[in-house]
C-alpha positions in Angstrom: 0.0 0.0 0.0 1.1 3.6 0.1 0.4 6.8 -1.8 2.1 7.4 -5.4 4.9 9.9 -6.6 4.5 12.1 -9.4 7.7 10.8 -11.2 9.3 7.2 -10.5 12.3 7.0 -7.8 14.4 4.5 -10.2 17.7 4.5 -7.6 18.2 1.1 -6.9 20.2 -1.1 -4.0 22.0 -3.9 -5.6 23.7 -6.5 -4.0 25.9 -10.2 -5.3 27.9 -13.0 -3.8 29.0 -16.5 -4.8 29.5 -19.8 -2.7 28.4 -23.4 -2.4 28.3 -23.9 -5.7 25.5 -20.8 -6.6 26.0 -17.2 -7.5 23.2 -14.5 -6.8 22.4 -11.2 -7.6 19.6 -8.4 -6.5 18.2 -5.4 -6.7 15.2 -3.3 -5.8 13.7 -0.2 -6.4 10.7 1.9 -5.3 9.4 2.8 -8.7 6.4 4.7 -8.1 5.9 4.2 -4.7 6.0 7.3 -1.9 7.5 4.6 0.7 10.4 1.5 -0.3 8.3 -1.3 1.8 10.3 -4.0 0.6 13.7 -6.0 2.2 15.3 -9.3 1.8 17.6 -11.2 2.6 20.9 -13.4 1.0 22.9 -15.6 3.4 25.5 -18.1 1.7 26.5 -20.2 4.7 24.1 -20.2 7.4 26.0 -20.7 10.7 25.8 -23.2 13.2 26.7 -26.1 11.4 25.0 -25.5 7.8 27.7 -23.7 6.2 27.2 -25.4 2.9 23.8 -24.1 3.1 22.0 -20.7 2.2 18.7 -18.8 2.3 17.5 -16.1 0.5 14.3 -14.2 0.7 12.1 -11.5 -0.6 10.0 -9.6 1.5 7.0 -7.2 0.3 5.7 -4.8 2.8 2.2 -3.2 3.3 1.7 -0.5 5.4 4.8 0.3 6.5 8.4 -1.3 6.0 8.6 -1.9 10.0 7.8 -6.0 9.9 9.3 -6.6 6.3 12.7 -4.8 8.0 12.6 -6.8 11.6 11.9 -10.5 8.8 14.9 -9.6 6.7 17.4 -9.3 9.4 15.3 -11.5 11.9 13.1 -14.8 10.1 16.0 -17.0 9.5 17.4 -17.1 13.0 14.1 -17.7 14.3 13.8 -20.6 12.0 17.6 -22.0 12.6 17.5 -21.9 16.4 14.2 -23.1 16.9 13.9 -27.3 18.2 11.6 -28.1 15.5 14.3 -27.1 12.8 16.5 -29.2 14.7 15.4 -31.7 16.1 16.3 -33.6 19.5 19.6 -31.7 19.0 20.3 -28.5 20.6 20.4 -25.0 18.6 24.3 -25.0 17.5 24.4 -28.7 17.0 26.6 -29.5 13.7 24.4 -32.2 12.6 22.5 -31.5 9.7 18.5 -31.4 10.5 16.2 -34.3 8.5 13.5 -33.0 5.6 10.2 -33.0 7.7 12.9 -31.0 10.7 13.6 -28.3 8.0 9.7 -28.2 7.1 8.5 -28.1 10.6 11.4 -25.4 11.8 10.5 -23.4 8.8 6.9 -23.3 9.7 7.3 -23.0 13.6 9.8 -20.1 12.8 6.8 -18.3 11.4 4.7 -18.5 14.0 7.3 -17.3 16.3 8.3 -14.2 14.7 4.8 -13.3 13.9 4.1 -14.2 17.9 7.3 -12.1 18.6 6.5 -9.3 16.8 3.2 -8.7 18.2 4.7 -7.6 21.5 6.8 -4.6 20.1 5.0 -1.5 21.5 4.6 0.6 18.3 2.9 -3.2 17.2 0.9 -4.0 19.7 -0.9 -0.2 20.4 -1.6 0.4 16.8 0.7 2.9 16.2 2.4 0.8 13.4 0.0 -1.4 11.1 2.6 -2.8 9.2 2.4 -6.6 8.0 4.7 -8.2 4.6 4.9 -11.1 2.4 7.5 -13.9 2.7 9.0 -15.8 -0.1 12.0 -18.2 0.2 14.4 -20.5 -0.4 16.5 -22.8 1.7 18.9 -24.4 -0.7 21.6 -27.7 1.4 23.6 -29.9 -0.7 20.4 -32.0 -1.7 17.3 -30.3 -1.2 15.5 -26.4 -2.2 13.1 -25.8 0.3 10.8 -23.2 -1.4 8.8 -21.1 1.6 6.2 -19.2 0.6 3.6 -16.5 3.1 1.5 -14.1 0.8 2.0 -13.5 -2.9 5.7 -13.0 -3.2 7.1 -15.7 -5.3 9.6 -18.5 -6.2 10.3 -19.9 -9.9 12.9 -22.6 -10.5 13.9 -23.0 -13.7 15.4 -26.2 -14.7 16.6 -27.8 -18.4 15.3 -25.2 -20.2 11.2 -24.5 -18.9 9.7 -23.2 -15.3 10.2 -26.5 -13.2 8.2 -25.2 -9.9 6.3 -22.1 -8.9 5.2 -21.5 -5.7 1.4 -20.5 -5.3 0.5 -17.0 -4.0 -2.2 -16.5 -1.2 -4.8 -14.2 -2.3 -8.3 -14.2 -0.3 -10.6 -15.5 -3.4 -9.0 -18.6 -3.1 -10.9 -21.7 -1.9 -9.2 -22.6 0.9 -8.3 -19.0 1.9 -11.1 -17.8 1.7 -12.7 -20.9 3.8 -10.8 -19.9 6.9 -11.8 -16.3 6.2 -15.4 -16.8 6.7 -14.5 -19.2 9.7 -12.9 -16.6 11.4 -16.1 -14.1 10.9 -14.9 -12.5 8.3 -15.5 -11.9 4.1 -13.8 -11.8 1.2 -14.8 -8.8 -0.9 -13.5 -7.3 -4.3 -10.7 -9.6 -3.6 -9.6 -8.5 -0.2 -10.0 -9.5 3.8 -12.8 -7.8 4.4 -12.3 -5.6 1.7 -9.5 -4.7 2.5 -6.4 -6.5 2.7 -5.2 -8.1 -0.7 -3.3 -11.2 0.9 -4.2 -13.8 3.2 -1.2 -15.1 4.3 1.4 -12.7 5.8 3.3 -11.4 8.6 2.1 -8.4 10.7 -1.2 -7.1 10.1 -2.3 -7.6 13.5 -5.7 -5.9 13.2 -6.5 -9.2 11.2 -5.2 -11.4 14.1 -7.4 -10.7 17.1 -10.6 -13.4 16.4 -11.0 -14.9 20.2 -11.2 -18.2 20.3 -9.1 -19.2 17.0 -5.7 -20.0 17.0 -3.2 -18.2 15.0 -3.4 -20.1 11.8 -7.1 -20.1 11.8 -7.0 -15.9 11.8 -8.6 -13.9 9.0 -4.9 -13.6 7.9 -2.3 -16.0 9.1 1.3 -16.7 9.1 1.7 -20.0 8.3 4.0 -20.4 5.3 3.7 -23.3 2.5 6.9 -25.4 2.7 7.7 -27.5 -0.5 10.8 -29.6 -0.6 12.4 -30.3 -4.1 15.2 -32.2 -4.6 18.2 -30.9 -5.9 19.2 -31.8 -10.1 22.3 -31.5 -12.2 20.0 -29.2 -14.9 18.6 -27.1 -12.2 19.5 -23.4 -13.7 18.2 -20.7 -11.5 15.4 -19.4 -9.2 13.9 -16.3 -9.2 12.2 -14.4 -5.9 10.3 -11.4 -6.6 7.6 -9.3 -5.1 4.0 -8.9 -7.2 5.5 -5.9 -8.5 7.8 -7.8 -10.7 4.9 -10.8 -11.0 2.0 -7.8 -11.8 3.1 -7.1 -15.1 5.4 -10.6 -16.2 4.5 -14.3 -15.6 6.7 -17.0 -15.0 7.5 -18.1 -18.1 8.3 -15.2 -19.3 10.2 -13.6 -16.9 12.0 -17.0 -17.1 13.0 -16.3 -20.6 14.1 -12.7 -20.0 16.4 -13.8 -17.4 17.9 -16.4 -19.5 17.6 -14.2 -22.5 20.1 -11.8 -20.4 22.2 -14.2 -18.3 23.4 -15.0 -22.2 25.1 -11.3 -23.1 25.9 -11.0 -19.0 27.2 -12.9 -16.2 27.1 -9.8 -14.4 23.9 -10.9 -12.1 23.1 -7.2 -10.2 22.9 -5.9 -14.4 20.5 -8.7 -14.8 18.5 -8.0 -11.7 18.6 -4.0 -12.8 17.0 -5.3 -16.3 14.2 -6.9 -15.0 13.2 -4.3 -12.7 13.4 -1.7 -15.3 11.6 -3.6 -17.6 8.9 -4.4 -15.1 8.6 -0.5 -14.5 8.4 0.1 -18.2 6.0 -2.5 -18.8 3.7 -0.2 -16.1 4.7 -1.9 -12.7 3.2 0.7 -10.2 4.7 -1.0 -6.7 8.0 -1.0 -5.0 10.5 -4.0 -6.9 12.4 -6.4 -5.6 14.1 -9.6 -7.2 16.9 -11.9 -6.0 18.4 -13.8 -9.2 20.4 -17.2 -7.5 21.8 -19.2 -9.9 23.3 -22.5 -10.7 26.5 -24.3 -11.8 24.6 -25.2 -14.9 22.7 -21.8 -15.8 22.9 -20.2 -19.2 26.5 -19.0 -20.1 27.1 -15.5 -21.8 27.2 -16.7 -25.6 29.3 -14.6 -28.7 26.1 -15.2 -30.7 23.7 -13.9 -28.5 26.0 -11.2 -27.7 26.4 -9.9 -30.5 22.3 -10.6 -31.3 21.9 -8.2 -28.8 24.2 -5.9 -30.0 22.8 -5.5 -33.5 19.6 -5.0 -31.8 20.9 -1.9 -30.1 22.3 -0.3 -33.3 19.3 -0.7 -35.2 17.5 0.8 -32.1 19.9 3.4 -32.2 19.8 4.3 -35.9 15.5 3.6 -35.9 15.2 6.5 -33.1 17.9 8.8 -35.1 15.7 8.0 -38.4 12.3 9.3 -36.2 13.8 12.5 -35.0 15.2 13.3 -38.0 11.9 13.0 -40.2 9.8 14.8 -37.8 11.6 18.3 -39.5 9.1 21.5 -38.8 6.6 19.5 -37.0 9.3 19.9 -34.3 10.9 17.4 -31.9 8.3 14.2 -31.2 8.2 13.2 -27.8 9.5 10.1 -26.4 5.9 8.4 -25.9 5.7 9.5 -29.8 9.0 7.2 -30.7 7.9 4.3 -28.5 4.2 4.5 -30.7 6.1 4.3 -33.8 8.4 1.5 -33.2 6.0 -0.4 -30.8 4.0 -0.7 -34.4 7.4 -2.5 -36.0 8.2 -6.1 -36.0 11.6 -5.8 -35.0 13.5 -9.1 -34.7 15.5 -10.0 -31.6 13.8 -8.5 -28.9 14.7 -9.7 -25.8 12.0 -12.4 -25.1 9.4 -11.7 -22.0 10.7 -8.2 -22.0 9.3 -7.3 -25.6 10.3 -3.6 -26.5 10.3 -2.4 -23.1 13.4 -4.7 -22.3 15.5 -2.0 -24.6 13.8 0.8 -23.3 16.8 1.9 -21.9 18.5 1.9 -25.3 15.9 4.0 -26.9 15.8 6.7 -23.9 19.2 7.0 -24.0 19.7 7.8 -28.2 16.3 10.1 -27.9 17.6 12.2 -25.0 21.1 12.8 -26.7 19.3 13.8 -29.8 17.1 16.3 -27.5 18.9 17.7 -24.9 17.2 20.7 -24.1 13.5 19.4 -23.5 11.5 20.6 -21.2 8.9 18.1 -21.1 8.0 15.5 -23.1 4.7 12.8 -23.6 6.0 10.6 -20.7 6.1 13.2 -18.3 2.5 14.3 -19.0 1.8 10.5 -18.8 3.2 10.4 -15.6 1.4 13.3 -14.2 -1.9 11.6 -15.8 -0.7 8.0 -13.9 0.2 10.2 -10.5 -3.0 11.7 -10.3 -5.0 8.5 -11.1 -2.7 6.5 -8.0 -4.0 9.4 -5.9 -7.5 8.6 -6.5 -6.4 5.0 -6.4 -4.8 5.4 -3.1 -8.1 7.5 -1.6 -9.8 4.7 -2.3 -7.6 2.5 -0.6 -8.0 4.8 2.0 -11.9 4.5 2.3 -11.5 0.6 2.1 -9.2 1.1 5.3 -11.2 3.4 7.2 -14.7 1.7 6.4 -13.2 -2.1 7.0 -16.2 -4.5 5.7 -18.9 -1.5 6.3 -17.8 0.3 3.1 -20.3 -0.8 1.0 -23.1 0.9 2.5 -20.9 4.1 2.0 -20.4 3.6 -1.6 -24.3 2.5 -1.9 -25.2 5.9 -0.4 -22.9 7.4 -3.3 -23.9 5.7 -6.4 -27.5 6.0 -5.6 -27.3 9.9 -4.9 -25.4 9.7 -8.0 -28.1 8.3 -10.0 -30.9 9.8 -8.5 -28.9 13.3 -9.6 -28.4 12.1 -13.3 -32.1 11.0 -13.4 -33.3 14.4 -12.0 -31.0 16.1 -14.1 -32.0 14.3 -17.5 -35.9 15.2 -16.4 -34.9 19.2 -16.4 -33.2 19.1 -19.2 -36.2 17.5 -21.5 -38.9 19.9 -23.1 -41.5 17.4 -23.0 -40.5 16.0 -19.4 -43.3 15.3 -17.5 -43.7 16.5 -13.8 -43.2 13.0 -11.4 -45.3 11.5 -9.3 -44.6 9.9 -5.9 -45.0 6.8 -7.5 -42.9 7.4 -10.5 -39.8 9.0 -8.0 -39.9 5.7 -6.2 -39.8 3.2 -9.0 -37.1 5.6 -9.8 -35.0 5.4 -6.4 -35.8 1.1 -6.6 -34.4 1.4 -9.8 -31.5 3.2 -9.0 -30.9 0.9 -6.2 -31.1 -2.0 -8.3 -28.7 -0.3 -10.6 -26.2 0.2 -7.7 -26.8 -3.4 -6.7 -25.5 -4.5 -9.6 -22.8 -1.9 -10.3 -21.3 -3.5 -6.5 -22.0 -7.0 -7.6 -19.7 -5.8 -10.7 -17.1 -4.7 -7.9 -17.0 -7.8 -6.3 -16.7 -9.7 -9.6 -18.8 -12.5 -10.6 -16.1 -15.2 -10.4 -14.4 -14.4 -6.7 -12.2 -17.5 -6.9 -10.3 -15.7 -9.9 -6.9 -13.7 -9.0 -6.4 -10.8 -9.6 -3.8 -7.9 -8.8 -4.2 -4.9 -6.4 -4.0 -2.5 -9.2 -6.9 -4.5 -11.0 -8.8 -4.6 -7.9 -8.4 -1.1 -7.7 -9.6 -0.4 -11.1 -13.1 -2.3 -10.4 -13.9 0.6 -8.0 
């Protein structure tokens, strides 16, 4: 959540490492967001006796960055040290912890955090509403534990196709949405009580107070979904990324960007920088965050794809040159203009997944040394445009928040004054309008009602077990 900026904050924290056999890679950014809400966390060698073990995680915060901070520096010590994780041995044992140990510590972890969390006072009197996603993965010498709390998510990608996704927690599905009625509460346009757009997280403990249910059976819980995979000689890479990467790409084909680019790179933070800007300039409106960790076997930097890619930025280069220069009295096009024209070209070689706004870059960079002296050009009034509709985006987030589940009665009230008005208004305007009767202003009013029934059945969708993204959500108001 969080109100938007009028321009994009595209300053990103990037971050690698290498050891036990994998190499990673990350970056994040907070795009269009007034607040970075996101962390993570990369750990190759996790001490205590699993050095030839790592974790790495993603975390997307709501609300406030408070939780998603206290996880990234916090959840995996509260998983290692916990007796579940290992066993009858004591925390610091070297003895490496079974499959159903690793699952159960990952889980009890979880619910200790989320327990420990409650009890810091900014937490626990309101003052901070904060909650996040988790999505992880716990790679030893023969197992990837994928760990998954929210909609954050986890790809492998193994001998050459998406292997394993993990599945995000959104209230409209079955079983979420079962334990969300248990608990007294509803799932509406998507969201906990209208709300909240996940199910599953960490925080958000205005969600977490339902006497008499434990704290799995809450309107939003903490309990993670643990799947163990075991390790293969073509395993290539996994991807973690927040929705604001997974909004606007899908597995596969984020797959095949970041193999497209680990061809002409082995440079993993460029990689990680490419996806993010892609994602923003395929019109991701959230904080971004992605941790890249690959394989001995992923895809090498190849001289034919390199140099593929490198023909693909000349004729970029020399298509943008060719725009400005034809566009003579009419004056300088703007950049939205240049990206029209060539988005209507079949240009070979694009980078797959990413599509023309994986060269984006490229394009910027030729138009703005062509026009330096611009004032303004058709992105910026764009972005003005896309500011000022996540304003009225983010006020009706606000309503949602304020209202809880009694916000439909609110809106009601609105859409039928706002009917009632454009009925009155269509009578006055008419030269043969009749004067109403008491009768006819009521079948009017039940009309409207009816009309405002169905324009909130609209809202709340007709197929609730379908997922959808905040910013669609947000866009059936």
């Amino acid at each position: 959540m969080g109100a938007f900026l009028d321009k994009p904050k595209t300053e990103k924290h990037n971050a690698h490492g290498a050891g036990n056999g994998l190499r990673y890679g990350l970056s994040s950014m907070q795009g269009w967001r007034v607040e970075m809400e996101d962390a993570h966390t990369a750990v190759v060698g996790i001490p205590h006796g699993l050095e030839d073990w790592s974790f790495f995680a993603v975390y997307d915060g709501h609300a406030g960055s408070r939780v998603a901070n206290y996880c990234s520096n916090h959840l995996l010590e509260h998983i290692t040290n916990n007796e579940d994780f290992r066993g009858t041995e004591q925390p610091g044992c070297a003895l490496e912890p079974s499959v159903e140990n690793v699952k159960s510590g990952i889980r009890t972890g979880f619910l200790k955090i989320d327990e420990y969390m409650r009890n810091f006072s900014d937490l626990r009197n309101g003052m901070d509403r904060s909650g996040s996603t988790a999505v992880g993965v716990m790679i030893s010498p023969e197992h990837i534990y994928f760990i998954n709390c929210g909609d954050s998510r986890a790809v492998l990608y193994r001998n050459g196709q998406v292997c394993f996704s993990t599945q995000d927690h959104k209230p409209c599905n079955p079983r979420e949405k079962e334990r969300i009625q248990n608990a007294g509460g509803s799932v509406m346009i998507q969201r906990v009580n209208g709300s909240l757009a996940v199910s599953r997280a960490l925080g958000d403990y205005d969600y977490k107070c339902v006497d008499g249910k434990g704290p799995t059976e809450q309107l939003v819980s903490p309990e993670p979904e643990v799947y163990e995979i075991v390790r293969a000689e073509e395993d290539e890479f996994i991807v973690l990324a927040c929705d604001g990467i997974w909004d606007v790409m899908s597995n596969e084909e984020l797959c095949e960007f970041v193999k497209s680019r680990l061809e002409v790179s082995d440079d993993l933070e460029k990689v990680c920088n490419w996806v993010v800007d892609t994602c923003l300039h395929k019109g991701s409106r959230d904080n971004m965050s992605i941790v890249l960790v690959c394989f001995s076997n992923a895809p090498k930097v190849s001289d034919e794809a390199m140099k593929r890619d490198a023909d693909l930025d000349k004729h970029l280069e020399s298509r943008v040159e060719e725009i400005m220069e034809k566009s003579g009295e009419e004056g300088m096009p703007d950049l939205a203009h240049v990206m029209r024209i060539l988005s209507a070209e079949n240009i070979p070689n694009l980078p797959p997944g990413g599509g023309l706004a994986g060269k984006r870059n490229i394009i910027e960079a030729v138009y703005n040394r062509l026009n330096p002296h611009r004032e303004n050009d058709g992105d910026h009034g764009k972005a003005a445009e896309g500011a000022t509709q996540g304003k009225l985006v983010e006020a009706l987030r606000q309503v949602r928040i304020t209202h809880r589940g009694n916000y439909r009665h609110l809106l009601e009230d609105v859409l039928i004054s706002y009917r009632l008005a454009k009925i009155q208004g269509e009578e006055s305007s008419g030269e043969s309008a009749t004067t109403s009767t008491s009768d006819g202003s009521n079948n009017q009013e039940t009309d409207s009602k009816a009309d405002c029934e169905h324009q909130l059945a609209e809202m709340q969708s007709p197929n609730e077990d379908s997922e959808m993204s905040d910013e669609q959500c947000d866009e059936k108001i």
